[in-house]
N, C-alpha and C positions, 0 to 999 in steps of 0.2 A: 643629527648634528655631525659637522666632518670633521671639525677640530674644536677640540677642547677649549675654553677660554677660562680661567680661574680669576679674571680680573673684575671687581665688583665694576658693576656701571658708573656713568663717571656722575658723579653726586651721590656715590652711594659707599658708605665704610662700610667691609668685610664685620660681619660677625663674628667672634670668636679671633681665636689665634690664629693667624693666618700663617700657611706654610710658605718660602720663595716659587716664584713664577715658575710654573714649568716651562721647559722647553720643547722642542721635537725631539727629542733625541729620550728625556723622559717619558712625553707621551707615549714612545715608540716601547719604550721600555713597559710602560704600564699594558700596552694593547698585547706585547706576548706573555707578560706573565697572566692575564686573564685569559687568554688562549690555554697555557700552560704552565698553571704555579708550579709543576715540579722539574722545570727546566734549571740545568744548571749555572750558574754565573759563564761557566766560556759559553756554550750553548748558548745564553742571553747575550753574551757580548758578537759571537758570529752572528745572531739575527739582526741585532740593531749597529753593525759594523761599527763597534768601537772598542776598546782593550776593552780585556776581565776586569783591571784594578777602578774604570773609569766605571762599569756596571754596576763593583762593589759598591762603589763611592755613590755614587747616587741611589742605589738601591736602601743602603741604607740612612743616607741622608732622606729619604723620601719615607721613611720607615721612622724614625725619628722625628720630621716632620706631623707625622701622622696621616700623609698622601693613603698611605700602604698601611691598612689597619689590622692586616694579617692574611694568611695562606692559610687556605680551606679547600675539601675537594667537592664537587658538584655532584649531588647523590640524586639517583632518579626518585623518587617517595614513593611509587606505585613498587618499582622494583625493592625497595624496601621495607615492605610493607606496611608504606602509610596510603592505603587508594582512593581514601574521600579528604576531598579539599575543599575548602571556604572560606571565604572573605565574612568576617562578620565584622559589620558597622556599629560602632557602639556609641551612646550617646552619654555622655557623663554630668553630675553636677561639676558647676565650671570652678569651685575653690579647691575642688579634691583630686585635681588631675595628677601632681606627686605621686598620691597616696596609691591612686588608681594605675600608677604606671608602676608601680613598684607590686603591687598585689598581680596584675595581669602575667607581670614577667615570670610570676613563681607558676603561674598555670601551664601543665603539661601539653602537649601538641602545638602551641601556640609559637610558630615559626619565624614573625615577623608581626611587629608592632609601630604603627607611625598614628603621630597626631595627625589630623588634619584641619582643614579650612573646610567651611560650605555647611551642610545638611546634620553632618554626624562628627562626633568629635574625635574618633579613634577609628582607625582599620587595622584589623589582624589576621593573618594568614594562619589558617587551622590546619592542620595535617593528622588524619586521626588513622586507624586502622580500617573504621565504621562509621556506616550510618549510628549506629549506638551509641558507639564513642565521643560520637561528636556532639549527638543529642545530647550529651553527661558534658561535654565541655561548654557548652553554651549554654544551657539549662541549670545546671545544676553549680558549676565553677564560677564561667562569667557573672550571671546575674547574684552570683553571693559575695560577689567585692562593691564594698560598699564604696557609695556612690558613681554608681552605674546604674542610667535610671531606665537602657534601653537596647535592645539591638535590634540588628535585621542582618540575617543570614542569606549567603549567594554564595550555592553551590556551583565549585569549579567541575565544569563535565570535560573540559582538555584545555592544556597549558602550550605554548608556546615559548620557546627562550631566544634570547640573541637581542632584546631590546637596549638591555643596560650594558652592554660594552661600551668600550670608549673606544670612538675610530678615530 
């Protein structure tokens, strides 16, 4: 994707709360702070050639928005030592998904959570230390939150980054 679009298609109302339109100058702003959240506001304003007071101001108009959900640093997991990773697909009873996203979230290792469409009703990103540990997470954790009637585990053997930037 080369530029951004935040605009629903036309016969389609936005979901939720909708923030104001970005513009280039936003985009521009969003694409260095994922390059580098720990850049400073002049630092931000020489990259995307505009005052400090105008980076301010959008930064946190975009922040208040809710564009900008927070500044986080990107941690290798291997070098941390989490070095087994998996996607496990989980299939749920369909009245308990609440209950099931609220139990999943308190499970340890578990990095990332999305409902989905299609086959399975949940994917989550496991990050354990071990093959052991993760057999205790999925065995022993997942399948004891009630109403989870299933999964299927897929072992990451190497990851890749750079796809969810915004260019």
């Amino acid at each position: 994707m080369d530029q951004l679009s935040f605009e629903p298609p036309s016969g389609l109302a936005p979901v939720g709360r909708s923030a104001a339109p970005l513009d280039d100058v936003d985009r521009a702003i969003l694409r260095e702070l994922e390059a580098d959240g720990r850049l400073s506001m002049r630092g931000l304003a020489e990259r995307v050639s505009v005052s400090r007071s105008s980076v301010y101001a959008r930064v946190e108009r975009m922040v208040a928005d809710g564009v900008i959900t927070g500044f986080t640093a990107r941690v290798d997991p291997v070098r941390a030592g989490l070095g087994t990773s998996a996607y496990v697909l989980i299939s749920i009873e369909q009245h308990s998904w609440r209950e099931v996203t609220e139990r999943l979230r308190k499970v340890p290792y578990i990095q990332h959570l999305a409902f989905v469409g299609g086959d399975v009703d949940v994917i989550v990103l496991v990050r354990t230390p071990d093959n052991g540990t993760l057999r205790d997470v999925v065995l022993a954790r997942i399948h004891a939150v009630e109403g989870v009637r299933s999964t299927r585990t897929w072992l990451i053997f190497d990851e890749a980054t750079g796809g969810g930037r915004l260019h």
